[in-house]
C-alpha positions as CSV (number, residue, x, y, z in Angstrom):
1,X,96.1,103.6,187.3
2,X,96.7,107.4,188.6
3,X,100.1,107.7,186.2
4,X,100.6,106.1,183.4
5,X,104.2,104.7,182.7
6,X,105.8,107.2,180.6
7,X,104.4,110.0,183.2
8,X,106.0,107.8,186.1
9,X,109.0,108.0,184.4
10,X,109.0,111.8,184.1
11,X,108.1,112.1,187.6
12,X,111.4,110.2,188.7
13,X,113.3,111.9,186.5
14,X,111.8,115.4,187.6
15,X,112.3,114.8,190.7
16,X,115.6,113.5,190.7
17,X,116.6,116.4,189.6
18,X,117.7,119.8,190.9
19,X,118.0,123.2,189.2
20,X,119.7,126.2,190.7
21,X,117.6,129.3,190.7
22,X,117.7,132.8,191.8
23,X,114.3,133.3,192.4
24,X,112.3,132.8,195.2
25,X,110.9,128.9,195.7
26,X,108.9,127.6,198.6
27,X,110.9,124.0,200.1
28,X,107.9,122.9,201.5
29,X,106.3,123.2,197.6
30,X,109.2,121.7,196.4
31,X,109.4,118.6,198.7
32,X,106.0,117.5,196.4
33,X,106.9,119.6,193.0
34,X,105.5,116.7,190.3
35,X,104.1,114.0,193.0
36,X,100.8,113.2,192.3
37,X,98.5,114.0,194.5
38,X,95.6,110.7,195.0
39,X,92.0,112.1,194.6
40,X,88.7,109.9,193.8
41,X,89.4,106.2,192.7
42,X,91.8,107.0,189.6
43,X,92.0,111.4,189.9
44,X,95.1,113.4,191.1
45,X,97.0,116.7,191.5
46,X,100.4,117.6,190.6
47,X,102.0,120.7,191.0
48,X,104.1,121.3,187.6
49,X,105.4,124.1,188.6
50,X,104.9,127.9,190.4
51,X,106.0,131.4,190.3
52,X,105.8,133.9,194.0
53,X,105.6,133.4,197.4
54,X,104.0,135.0,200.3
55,X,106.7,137.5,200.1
56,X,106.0,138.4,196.3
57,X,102.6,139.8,197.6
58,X,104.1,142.0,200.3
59,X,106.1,143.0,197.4
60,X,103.2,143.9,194.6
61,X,101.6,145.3,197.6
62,X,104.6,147.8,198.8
63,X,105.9,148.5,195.2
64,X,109.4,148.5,196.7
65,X,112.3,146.0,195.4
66,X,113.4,143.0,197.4
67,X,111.3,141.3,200.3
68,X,109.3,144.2,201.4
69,X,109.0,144.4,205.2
70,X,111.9,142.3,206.9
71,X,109.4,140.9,209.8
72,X,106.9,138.3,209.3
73,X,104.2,139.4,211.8
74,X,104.2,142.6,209.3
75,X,104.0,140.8,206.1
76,X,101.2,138.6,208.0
77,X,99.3,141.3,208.5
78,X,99.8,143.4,205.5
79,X,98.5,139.8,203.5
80,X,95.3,139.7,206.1
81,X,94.8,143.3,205.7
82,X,94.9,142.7,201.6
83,X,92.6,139.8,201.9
84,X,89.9,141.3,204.3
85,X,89.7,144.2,201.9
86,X,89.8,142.3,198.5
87,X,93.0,144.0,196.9
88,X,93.0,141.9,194.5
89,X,96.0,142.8,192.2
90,X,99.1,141.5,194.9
91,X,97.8,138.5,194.5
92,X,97.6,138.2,190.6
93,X,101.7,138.4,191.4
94,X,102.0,134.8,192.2
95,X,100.9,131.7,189.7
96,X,100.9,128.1,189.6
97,X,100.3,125.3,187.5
98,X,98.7,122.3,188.2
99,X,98.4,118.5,186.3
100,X,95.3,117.3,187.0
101,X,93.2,114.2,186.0
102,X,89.9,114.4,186.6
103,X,86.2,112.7,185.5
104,X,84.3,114.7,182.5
105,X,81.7,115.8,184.3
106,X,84.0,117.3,187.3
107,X,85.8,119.3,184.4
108,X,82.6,120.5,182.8
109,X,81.9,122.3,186.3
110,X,85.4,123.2,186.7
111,X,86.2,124.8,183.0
112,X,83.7,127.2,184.1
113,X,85.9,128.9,185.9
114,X,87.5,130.9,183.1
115,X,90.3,132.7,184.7
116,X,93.0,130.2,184.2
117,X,95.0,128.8,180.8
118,X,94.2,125.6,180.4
119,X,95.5,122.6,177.6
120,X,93.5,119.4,177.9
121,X,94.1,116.0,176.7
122,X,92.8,115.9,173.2
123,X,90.5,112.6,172.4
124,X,90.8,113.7,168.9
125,X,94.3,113.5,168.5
126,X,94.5,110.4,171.4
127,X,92.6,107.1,172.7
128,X,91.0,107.5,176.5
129,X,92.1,104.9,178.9
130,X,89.3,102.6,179.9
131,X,89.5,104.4,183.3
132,X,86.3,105.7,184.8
133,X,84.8,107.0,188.5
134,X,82.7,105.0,190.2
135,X,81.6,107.0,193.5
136,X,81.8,105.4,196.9
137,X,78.5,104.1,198.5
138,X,78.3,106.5,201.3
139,X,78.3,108.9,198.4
140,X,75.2,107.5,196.1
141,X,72.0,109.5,197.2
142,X,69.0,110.7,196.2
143,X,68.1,114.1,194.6
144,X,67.7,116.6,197.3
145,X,63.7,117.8,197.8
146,X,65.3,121.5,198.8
147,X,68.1,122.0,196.5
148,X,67.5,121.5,192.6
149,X,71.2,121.0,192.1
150,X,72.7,119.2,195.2
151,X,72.0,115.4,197.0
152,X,69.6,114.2,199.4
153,X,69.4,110.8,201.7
154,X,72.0,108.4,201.1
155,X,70.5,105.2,199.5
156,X,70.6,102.0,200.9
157,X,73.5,99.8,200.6
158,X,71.1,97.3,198.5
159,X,70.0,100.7,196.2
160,X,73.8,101.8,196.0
161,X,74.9,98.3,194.5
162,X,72.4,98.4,191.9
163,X,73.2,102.1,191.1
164,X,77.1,100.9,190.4
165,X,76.0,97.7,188.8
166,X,74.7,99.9,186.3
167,X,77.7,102.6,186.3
168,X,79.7,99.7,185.8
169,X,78.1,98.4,183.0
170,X,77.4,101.2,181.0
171,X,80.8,102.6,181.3
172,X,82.3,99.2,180.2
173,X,80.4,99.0,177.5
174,X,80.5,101.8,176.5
175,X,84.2,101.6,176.2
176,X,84.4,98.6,174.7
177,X,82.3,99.9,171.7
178,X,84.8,102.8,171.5
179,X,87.2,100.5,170.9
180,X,85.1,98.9,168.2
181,X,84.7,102.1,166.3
182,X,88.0,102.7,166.1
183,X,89.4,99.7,165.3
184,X,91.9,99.2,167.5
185,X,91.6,95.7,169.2
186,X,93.4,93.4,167.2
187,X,91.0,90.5,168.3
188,X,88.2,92.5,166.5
189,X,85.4,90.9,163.9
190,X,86.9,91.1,160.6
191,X,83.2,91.5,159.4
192,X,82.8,94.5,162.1
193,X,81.5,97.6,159.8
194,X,84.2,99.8,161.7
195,X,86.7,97.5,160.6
196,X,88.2,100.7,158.6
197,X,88.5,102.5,162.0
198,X,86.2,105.6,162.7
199,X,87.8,108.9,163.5
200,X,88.6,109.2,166.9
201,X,86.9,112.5,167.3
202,X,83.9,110.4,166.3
203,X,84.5,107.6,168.8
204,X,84.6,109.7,171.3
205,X,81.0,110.4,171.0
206,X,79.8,107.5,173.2
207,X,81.6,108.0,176.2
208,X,79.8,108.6,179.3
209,X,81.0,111.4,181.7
210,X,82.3,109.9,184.2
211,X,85.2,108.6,181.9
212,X,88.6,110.6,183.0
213,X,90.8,113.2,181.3
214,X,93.5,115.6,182.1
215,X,95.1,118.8,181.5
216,X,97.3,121.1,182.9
217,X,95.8,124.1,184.8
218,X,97.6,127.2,185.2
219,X,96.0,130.5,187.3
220,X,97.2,133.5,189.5
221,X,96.9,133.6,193.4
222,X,94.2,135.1,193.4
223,X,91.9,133.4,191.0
224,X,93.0,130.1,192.8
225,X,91.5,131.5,195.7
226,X,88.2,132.3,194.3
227,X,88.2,129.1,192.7
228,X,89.0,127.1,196.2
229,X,86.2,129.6,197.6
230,X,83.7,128.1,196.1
231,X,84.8,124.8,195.7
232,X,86.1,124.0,198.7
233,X,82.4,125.2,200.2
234,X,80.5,122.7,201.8
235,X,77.8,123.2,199.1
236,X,79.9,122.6,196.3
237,X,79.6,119.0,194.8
238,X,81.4,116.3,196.8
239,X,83.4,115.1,193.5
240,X,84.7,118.7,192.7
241,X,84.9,119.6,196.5
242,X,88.2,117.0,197.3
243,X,89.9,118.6,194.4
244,X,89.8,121.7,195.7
245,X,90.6,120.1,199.5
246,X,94.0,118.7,198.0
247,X,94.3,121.9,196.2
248,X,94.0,124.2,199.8
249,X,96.7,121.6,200.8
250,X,99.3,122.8,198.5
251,X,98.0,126.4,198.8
252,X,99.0,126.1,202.5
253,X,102.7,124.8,201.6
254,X,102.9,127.6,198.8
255,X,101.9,130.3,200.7
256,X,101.5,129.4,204.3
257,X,100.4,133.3,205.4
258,X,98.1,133.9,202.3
259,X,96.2,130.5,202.9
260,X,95.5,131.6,206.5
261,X,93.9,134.6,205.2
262,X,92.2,132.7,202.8
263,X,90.8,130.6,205.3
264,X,89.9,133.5,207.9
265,X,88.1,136.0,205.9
266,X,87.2,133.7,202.7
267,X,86.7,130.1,203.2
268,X,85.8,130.7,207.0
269,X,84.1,133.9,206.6
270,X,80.7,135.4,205.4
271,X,80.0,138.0,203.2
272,X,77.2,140.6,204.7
273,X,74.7,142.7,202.7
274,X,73.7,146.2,203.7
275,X,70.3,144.4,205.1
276,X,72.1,141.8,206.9
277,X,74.2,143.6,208.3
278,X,71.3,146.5,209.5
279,X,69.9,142.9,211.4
280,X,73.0,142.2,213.0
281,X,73.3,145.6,214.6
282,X,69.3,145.5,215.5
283,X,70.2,141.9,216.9
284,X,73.3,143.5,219.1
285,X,71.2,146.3,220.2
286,X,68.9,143.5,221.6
287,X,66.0,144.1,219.2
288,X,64.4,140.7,218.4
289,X,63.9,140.9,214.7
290,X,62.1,139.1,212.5
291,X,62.1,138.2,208.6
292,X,59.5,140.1,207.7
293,X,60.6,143.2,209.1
294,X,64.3,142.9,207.7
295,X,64.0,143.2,204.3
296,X,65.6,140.6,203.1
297,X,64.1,137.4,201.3
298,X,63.2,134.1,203.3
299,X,66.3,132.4,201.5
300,X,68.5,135.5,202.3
301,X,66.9,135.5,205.8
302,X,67.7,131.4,206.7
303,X,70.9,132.2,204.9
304,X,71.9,134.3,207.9
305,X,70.2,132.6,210.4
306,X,72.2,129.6,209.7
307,X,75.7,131.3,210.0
308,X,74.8,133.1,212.9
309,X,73.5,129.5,214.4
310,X,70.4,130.6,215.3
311,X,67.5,129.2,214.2
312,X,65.1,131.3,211.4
């Protein structure tokens, strides 16, 4: 159940609504403003609400009042010129808050990002839903042989179903004991020695990660971006990594000329060292080099191999 009832209910009354503003607003934002956003088997996105536009950057950028420049091939390039560069500060103009619900584990990578105000649901003060993520198949695999942190071979399908069996079982159980502790089931055992009910910031205790929570998430342009960087990078974590997808998705209706930077020179691009970039010249000039000459390490080395498509 993405949306409870009661946050249904604001939805459809949020969006039935219209306010009349004088600042700038973005329709293509607004035509999803409060929607939620599917992502995983029970995670979404909302966008609660937003401050900027791609013209507020020009603006920070200029220091002049109103729109800045009057033609959009200007602004477009004055945005690419500011991202290529890494002026940072136009972007901290704009900001946006999200809603998300997302599994424990995806917000213990996620809260590490610590550049954004962030409220989240409090199991001490409510009860979790018995709502959990279990991943798809094609997404069970073994621990990668190369990378500590990251996923090897997918397992078989006969592997996969055992692997969930036990997700599965786990995470009902371990929900049903929460229950338990705090006394909440009506149908309980009289006899039960939790009968009292245990504190709920003790019941909590038992839950396994992949149970889901929420909070609203609120961050400036340009801390977004770094956080979609690495996110939304192939290497990130599958399970964090369609977050930040959906998340690039209402970047782009948000700020249609800053996301195209975004994806030319940050989520497209690739950031050169000094002995890199020595390589690439020595590679233009037609020297063949090799790694042991460059200076750089052998992980450095395949690094750059590997975005240049050549092989190391």
């Amino acid at each position: 159940m993405p949306l409870t009832p009661e946050q249904q209910a604001e939805v459809d009354r949020l969006r039935a609504e219209a306010q009349t503003t004088r600042r700038a607003t973005v329709a293509a934002l607004e035509e999803i403003l409060y929607a939620p956003l599917p992502v995983l088997d029970h995670g979404f996105v909302r966008v609660i609400d937003y401050m900027g536009d791609d013209g507020a950057v020009v603006q920070a950028a200029r220091v002049s009042y109103g729109k800045g420049t009057k033609k959009v091939s200007e602004d477009r390039a004055l945005i690419h010129y500011l991202m290529r560069h890494r002026h940072t500060t136009p972007f901290e103009m704009c900001e946006i808050k999200y809603h998300v619900k997302l599994p424990i584990f995806v917000a213990r990578q996620w809260i590490r990002h610590r550049t954004a105000n962030v409220n989240e649901y409090s199991a001490r003060y409510s009860i979790l839903d018995n709502e959990f993520y279990l991943p798809a198949p094609d997404q069970i695999a073994a621990q990668s042989k190369s990378n500590r942190q990251g996923r090897g071979a997918t397992l078989t399908p006969g592997e996969a179903a055992r692997v969930l069996d036990l997700l599965r079982e786990d995470a009902l159980r371990a929900h049903r004991d929460y229950v338990t502790l705090l006394n909440e089931d009506e149908a309980g055992n009289p006899h039960d020695p939790a009968r009292q009910g245990l504190a709920r910031e003790l019941a909590r205790m038992n839950l396994t990660l992949n149970f889901y929570t929420q909070w609203y998430w609120k961050t400036d342009l340009y801390n977004l971006c770094n956080f979609l960087g690495l996110r939304a990078d192939a290497h990130a974590q599958y399970e964090i990594r369609v977050y930040a997808e959906t998340m690039i998705g209402t970047l782009e209706r948000w700020v249609p000329i800053t996301a195209e930077a975004f994806r030319q020179y940050r989520l497209g691009g690739y950031h050169l060292s000094a002995s890199a970039l020595a390589v690439v010249k020595r590679m233009i000039a037609g020297e063949n080099v090799t790694q042991a000459e460059s200076g750089m390490s052998k992980r450095e080395w395949s690094e750059l191999m590997q975005a240049l498509g050549r092989e190391g």
